[in-house]
N, CA, C and O atoms as a Tripos MOL2 file, in Angstrom:
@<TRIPOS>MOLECULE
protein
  188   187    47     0     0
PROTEIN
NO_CHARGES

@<TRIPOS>ATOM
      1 N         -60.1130   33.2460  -44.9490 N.3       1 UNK1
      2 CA        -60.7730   33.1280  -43.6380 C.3       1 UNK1
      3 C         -60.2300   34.1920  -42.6870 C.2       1 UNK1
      4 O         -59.1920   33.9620  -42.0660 O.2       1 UNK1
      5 N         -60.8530   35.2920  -42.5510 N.am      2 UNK2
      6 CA        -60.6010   36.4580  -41.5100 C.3       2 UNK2
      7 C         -61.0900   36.1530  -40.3420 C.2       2 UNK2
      8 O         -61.3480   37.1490  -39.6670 O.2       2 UNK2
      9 N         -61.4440   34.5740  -39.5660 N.am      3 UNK3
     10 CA        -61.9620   35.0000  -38.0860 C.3       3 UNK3
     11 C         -61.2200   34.8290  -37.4130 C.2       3 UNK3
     12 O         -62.0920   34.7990  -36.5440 O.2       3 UNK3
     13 N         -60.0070   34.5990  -36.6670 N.am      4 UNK4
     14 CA        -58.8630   35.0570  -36.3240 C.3       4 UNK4
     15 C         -58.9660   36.1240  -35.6090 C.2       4 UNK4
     16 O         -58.9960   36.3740  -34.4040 O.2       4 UNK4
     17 N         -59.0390   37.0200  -37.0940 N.am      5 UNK5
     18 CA        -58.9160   38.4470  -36.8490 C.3       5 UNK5
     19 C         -60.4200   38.9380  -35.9590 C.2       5 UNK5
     20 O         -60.4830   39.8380  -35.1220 O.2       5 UNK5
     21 N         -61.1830   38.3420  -36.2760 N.am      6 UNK6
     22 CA        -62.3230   38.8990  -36.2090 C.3       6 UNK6
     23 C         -62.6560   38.5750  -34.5240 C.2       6 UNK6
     24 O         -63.3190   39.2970  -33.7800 O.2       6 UNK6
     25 N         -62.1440   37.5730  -34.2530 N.am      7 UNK7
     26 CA        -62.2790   37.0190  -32.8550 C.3       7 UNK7
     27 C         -61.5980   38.2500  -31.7660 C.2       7 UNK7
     28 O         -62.1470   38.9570  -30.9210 O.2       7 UNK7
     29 N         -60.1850   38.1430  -32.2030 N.am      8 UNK8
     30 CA        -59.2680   38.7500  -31.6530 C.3       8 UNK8
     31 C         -59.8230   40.2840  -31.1630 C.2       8 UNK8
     32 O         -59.6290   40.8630  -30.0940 O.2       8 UNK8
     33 N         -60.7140   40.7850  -32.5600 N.am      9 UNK9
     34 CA        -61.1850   42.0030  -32.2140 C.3       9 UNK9
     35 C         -61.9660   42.0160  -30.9550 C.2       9 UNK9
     36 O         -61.4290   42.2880  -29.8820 O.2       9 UNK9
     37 N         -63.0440   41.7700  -31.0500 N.am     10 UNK10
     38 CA        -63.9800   41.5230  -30.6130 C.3      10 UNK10
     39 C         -64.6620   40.7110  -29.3160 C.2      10 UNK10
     40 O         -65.7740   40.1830  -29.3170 O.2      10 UNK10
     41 N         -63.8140   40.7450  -28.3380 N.am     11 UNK11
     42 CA        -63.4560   39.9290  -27.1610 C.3      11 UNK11
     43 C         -64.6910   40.2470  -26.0630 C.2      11 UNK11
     44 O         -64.7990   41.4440  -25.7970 O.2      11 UNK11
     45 N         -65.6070   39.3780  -25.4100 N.am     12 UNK12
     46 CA        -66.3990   39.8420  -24.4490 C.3      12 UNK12
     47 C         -65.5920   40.0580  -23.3230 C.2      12 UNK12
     48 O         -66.0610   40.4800  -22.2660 O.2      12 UNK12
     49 N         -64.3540   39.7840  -23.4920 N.am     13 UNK13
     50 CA        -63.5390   39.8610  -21.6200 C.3      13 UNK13
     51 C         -62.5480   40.4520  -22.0910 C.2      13 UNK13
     52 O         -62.2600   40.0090  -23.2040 O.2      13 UNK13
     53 N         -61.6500   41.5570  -21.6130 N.am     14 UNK14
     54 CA        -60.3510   42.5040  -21.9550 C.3      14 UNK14
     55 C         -59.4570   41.5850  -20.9510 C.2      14 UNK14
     56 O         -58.7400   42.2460  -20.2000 O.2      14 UNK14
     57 N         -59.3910   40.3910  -20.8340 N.am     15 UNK15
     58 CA        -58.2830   40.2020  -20.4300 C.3      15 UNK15
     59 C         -56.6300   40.1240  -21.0140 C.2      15 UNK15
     60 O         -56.6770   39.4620  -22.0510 O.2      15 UNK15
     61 N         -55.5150   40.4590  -20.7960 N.am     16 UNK16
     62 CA        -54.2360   40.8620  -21.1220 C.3      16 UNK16
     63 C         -53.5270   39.0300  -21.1660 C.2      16 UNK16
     64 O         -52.4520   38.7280  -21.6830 O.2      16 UNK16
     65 N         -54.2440   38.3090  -20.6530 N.am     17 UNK17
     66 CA        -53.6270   36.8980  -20.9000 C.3      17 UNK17
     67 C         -55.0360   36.3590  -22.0130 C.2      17 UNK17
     68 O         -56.2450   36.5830  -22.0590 O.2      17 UNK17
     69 N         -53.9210   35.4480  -22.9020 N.am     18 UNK18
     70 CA        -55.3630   34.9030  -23.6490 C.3      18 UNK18
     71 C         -55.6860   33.7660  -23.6620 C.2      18 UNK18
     72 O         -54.7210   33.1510  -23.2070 O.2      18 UNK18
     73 N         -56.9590   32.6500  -24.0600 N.am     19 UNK19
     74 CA        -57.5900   32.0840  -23.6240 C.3      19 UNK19
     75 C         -56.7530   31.0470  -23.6080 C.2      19 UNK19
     76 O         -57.1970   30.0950  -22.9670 O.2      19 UNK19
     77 N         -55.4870   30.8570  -24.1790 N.am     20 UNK20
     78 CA        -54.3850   29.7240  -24.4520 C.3      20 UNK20
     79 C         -53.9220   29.5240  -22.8020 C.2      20 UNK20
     80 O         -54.0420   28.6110  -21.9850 O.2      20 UNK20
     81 N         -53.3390   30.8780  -22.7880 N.am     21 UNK21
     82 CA        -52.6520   30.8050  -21.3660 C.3      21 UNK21
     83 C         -53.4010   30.5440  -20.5890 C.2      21 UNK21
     84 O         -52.9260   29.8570  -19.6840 O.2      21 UNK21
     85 N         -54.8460   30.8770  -20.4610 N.am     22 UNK22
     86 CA        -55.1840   30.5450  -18.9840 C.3      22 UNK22
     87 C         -55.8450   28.5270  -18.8710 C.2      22 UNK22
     88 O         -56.0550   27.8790  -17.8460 O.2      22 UNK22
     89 N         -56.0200   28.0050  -20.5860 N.am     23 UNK23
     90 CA        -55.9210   26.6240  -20.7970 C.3      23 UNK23
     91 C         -54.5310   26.2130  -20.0200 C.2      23 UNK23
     92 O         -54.5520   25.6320  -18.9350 O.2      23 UNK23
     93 N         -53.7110   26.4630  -20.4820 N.am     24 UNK24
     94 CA        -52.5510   26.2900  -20.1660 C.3      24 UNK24
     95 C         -52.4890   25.8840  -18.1770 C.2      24 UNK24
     96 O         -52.2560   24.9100  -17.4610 O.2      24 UNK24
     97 N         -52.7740   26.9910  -18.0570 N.am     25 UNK25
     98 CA        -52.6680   27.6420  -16.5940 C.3      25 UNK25
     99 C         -53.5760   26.3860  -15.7660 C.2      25 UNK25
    100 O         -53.0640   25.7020  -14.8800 O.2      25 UNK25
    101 N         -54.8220   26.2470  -16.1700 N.am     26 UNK26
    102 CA        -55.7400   24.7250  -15.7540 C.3      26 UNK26
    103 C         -55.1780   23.8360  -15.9150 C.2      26 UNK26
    104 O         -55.0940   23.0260  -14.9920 O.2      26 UNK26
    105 N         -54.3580   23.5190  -17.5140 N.am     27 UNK27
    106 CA        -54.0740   22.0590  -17.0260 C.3      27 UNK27
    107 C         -52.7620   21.8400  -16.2660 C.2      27 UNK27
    108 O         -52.5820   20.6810  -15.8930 O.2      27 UNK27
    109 N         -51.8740   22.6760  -15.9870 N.am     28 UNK28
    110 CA        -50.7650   22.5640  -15.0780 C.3      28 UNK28
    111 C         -51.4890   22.2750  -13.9130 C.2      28 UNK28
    112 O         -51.7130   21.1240  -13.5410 O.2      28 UNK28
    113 N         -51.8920   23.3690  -13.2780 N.am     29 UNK29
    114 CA        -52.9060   23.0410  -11.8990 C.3      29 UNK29
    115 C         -54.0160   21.7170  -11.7810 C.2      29 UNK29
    116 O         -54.2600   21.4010  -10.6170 O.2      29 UNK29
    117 N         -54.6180   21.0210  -12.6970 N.am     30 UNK30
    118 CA        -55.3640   20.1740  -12.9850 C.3      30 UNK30
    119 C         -54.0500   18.7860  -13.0250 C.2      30 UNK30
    120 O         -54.0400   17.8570  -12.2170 O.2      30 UNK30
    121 N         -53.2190   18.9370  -13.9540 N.am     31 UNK31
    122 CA        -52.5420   17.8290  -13.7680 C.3      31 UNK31
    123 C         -51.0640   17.7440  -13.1280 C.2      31 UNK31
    124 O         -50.1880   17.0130  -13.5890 O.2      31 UNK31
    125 N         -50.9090   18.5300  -12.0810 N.am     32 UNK32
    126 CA        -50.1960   18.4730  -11.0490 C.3      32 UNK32
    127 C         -50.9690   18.0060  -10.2420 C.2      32 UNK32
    128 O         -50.6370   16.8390  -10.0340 O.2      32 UNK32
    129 N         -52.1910   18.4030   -9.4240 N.am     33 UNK33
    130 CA        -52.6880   17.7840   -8.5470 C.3      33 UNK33
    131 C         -53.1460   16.2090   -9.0020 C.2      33 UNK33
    132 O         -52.7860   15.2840   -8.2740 O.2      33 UNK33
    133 N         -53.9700   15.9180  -10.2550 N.am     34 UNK34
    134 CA        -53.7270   14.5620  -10.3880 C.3      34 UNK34
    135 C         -53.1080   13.5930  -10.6420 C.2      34 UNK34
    136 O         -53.3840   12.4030  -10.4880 O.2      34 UNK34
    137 N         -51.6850   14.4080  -11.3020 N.am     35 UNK35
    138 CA        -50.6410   13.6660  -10.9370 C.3      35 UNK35
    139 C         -49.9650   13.0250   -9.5690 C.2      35 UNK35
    140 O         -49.4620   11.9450   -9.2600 O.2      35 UNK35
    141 N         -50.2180   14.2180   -8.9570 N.am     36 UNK36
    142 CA        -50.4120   13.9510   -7.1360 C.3      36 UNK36
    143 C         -50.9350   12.4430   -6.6170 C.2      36 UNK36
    144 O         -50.3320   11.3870   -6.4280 O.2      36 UNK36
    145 N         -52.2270   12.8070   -6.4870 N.am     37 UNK37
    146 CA        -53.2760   11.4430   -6.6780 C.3      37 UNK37
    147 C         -52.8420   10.1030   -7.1390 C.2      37 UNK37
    148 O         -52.7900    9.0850   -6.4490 O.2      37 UNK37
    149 N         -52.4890   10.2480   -8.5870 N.am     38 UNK38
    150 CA        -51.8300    9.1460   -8.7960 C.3      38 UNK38
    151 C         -50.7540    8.5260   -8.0200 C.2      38 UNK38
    152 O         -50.8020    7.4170   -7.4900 O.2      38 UNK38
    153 N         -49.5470    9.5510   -8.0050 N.am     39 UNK39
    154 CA        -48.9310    9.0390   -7.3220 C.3      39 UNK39
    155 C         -49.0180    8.1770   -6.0590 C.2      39 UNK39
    156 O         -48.4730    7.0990   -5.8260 O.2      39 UNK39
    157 N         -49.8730    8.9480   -5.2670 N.am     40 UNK40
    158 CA        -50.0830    8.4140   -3.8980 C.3      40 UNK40
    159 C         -50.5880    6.8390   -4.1740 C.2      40 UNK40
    160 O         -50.0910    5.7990   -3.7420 O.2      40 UNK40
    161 N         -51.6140    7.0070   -4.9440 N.am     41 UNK41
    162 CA        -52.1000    5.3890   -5.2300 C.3      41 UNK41
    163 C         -51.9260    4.4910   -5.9540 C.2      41 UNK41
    164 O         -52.6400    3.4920   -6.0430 O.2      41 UNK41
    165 N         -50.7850    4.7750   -6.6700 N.am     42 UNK42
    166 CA        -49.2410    3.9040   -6.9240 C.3      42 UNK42
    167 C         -48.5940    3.4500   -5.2640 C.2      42 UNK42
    168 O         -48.2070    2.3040   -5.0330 O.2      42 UNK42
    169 N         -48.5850    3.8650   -4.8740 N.am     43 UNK43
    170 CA        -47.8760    4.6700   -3.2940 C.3      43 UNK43
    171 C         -48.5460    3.8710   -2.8610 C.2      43 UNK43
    172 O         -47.7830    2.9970   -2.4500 O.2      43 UNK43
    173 N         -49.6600    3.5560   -2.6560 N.am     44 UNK44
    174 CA        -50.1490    2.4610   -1.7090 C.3      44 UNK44
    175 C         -51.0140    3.1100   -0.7490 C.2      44 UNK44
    176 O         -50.9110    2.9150    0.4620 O.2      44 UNK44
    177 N         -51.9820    3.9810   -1.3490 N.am     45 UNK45
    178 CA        -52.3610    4.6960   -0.1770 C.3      45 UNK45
    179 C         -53.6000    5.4650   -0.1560 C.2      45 UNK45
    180 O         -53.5920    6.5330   -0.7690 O.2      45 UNK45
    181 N         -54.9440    5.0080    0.6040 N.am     46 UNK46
    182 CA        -55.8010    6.4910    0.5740 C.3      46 UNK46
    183 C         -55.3630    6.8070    1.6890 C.2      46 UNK46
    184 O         -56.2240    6.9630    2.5550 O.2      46 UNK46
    185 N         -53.8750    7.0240    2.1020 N.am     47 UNK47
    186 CA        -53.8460    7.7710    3.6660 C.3      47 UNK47
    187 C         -53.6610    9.3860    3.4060 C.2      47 UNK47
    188 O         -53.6080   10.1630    4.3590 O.2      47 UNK47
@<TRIPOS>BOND
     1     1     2 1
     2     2     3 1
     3     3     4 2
     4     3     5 am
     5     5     6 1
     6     6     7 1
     7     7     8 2
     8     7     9 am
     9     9    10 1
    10    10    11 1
    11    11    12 2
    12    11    13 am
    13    13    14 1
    14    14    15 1
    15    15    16 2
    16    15    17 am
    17    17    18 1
    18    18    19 1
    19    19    20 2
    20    19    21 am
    21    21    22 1
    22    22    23 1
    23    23    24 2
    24    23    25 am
    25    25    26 1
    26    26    27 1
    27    27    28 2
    28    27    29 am
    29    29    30 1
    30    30    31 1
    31    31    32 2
    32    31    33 am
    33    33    34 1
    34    34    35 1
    35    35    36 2
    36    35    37 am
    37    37    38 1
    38    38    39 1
    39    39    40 2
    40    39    41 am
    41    41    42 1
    42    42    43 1
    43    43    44 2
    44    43    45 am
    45    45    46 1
    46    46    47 1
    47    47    48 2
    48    47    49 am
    49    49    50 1
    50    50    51 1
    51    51    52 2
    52    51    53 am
    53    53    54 1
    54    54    55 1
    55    55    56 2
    56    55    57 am
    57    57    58 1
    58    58    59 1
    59    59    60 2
    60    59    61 am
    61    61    62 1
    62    62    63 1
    63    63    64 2
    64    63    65 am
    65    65    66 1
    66    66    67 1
    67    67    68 2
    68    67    69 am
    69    69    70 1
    70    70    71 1
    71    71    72 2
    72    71    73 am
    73    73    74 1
    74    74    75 1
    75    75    76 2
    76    75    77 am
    77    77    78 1
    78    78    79 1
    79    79    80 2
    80    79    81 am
    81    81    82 1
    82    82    83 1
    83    83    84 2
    84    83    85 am
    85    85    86 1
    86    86    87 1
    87    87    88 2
    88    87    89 am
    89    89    90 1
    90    90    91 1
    91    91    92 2
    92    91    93 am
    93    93    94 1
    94    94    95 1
    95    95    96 2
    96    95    97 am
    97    97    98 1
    98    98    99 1
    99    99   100 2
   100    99   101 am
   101   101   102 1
   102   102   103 1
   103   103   104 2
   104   103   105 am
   105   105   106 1
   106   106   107 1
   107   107   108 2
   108   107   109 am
   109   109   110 1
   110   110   111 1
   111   111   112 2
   112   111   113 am
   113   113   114 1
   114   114   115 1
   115   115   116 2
   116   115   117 am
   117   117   118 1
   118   118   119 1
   119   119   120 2
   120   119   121 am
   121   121   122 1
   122   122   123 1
   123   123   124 2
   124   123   125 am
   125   125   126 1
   126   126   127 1
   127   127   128 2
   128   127   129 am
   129   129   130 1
   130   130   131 1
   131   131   132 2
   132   131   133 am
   133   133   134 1
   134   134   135 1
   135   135   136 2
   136   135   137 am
   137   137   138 1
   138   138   139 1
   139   139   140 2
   140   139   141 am
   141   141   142 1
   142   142   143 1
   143   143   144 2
   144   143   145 am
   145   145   146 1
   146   146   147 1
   147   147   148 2
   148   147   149 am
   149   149   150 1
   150   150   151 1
   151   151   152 2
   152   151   153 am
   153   153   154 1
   154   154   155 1
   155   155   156 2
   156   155   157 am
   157   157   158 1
   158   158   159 1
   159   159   160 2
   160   159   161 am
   161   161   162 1
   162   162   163 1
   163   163   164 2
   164   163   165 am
   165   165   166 1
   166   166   167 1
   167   167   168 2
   168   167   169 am
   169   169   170 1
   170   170   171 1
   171   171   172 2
   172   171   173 am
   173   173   174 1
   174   174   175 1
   175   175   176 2
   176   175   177 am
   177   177   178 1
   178   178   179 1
   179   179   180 2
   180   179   181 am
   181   181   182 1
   182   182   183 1
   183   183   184 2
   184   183   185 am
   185   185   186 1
   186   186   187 1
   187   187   188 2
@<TRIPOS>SUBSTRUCTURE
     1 UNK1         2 RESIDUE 1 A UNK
     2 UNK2         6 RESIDUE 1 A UNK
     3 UNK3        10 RESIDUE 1 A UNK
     4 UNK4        14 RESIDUE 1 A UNK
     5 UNK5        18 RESIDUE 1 A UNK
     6 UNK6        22 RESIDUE 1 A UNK
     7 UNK7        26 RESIDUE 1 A UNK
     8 UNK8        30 RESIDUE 1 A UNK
     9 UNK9        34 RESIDUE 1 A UNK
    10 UNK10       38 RESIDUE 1 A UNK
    11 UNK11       42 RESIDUE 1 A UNK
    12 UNK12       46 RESIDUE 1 A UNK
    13 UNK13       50 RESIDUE 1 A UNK
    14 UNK14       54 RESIDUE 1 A UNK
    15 UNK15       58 RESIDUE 1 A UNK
    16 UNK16       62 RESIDUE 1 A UNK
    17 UNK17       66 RESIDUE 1 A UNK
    18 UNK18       70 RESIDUE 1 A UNK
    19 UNK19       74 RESIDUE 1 A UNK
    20 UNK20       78 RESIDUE 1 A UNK
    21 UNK21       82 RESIDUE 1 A UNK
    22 UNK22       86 RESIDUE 1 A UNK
    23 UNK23       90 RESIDUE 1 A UNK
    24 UNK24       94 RESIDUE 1 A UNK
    25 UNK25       98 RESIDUE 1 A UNK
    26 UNK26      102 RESIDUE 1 A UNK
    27 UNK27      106 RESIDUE 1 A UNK
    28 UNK28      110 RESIDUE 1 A UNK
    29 UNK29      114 RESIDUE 1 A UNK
    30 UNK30      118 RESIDUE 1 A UNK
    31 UNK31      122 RESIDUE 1 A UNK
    32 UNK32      126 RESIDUE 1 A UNK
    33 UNK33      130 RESIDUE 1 A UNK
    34 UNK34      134 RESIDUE 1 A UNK
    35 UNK35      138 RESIDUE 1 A UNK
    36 UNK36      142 RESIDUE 1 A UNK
    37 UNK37      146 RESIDUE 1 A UNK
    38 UNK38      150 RESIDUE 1 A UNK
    39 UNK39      154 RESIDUE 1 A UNK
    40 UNK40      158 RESIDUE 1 A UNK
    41 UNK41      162 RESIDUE 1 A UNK
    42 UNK42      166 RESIDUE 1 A UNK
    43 UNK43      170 RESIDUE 1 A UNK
    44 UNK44      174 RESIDUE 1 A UNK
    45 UNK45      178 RESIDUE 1 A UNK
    46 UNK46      182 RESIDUE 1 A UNK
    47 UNK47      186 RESIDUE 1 A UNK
């Protein structure tokens, strides 16, 4: 199975980070803020 390779080549976007990192990058930002959320309403609170 060469698609791996074949992917890697062949990229519609030249970005220098790859599609891992910027997954990565969402769910930090995604579950920091809803970790947030939670907290608060553990917390006792829509204030």
């Amino acid at each position: 199975m060469k698609r791996g390779s074949e992917t890697s080549t062949k990229k519609g976007y030249n970005y220098p980070v790859g599609p891992i990192l910027l997954g990565f990058f969402v769910f930090v930002v995604i579950g920091s803020s809803l970790f947030q959320i939670i907290r608060t309403a553990i917390h006792g609170g829509m204030a």
